[in-house]
N, C-alpha and C positions, 0 to 999 in steps of 0.2 A: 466468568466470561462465558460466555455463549454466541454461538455463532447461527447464524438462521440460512444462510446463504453460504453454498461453497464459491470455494474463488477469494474472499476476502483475505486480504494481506495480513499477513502478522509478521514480526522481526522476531526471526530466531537468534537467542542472545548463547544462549547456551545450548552445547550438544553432548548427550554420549553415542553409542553406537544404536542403540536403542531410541533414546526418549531425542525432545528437544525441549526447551524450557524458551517460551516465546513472550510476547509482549503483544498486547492489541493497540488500536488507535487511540482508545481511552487512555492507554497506560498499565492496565492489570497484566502482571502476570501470571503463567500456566504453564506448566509440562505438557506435553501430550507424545504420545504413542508416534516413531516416524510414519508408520502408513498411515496416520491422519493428514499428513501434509504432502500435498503433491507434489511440491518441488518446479514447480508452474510458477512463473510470476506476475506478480500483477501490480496494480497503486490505484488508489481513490482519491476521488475527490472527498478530501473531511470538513470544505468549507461551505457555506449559505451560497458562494457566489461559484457563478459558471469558471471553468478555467480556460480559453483558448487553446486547443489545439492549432498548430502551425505548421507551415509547410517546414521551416528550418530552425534551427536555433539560433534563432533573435528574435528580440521583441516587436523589429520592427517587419517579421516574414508575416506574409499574408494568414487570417485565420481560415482554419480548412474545416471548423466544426468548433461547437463547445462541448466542453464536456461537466454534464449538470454535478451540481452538490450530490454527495453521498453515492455517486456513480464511480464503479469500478471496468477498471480497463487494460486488456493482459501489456504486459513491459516485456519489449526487446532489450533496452541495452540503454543507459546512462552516461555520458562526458560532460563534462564542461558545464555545468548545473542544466544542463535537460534530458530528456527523458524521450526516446523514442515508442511510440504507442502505435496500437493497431487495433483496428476492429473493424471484419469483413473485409471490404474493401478499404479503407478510410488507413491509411499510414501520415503519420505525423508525430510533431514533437510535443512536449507539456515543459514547460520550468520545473525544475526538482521540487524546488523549495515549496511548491504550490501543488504539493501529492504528497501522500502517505504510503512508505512501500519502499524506498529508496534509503533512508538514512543507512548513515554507516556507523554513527553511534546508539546506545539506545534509548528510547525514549522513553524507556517505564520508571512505571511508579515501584522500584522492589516492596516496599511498604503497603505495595497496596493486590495483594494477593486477587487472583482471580472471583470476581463475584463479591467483592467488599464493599457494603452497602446498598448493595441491589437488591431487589426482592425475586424469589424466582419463580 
């Protein structure tokens, strides 16, 4: 696992006082060090297609922006499968299911250790 960009979400599955053992969007898991992780939240978009941001939580609230594939975007606060986001001035909602950054189960691969099969 490698990260190139801060800010990008991982799910911490596991903690001591120390470390945290996390999971990325691929699936790999990692330990890392707590002062690696800010404790900031955020969610990306991990699909090809734009996601609608909106003013409310429905589908059918007006869109107030897209937010492009592989773009990340800091998370206030989740209910009722959406997601309220912000960026600068622009506040709005995203569908849960349609971000990465939110689950509350976890999504990794235990089997598939950080960096398993990559070349680096």
């Amino acid at each position: 696992m490698e990260y190139r960009a801060a800010g990008l979400p991982v799910q911490v599955i596991a903690e001591t006082r120390e470390w945290r053992k996390i999971c990325d969007p691929e699936g790999s898991v990692a330990w890392i060090h707590r002062t690696v992780a800010s404790g900031r939240r955020s969610v990306f978009n991990r699909s090809n297609e734009a996601v609608p941001i909106r003013s409310g939580r429905s589908e059918t609230a007006s869109v107030r922006a897209l937010l492009s594939p592989n773009a990340l975007i800091p998370l206030d606060e989740c209910e009722d499968g959406w997601c309220r986001v912000r960026a600068r001035k622009l506040r709005g909602w995203v569908a849960e299911r349609a971000v990465f950054g939110t689950q509350e189960r976890a999504l990794c691969n235990a089997a598939r250790p950080a960096g398993a099969g990559r070349a680096s």
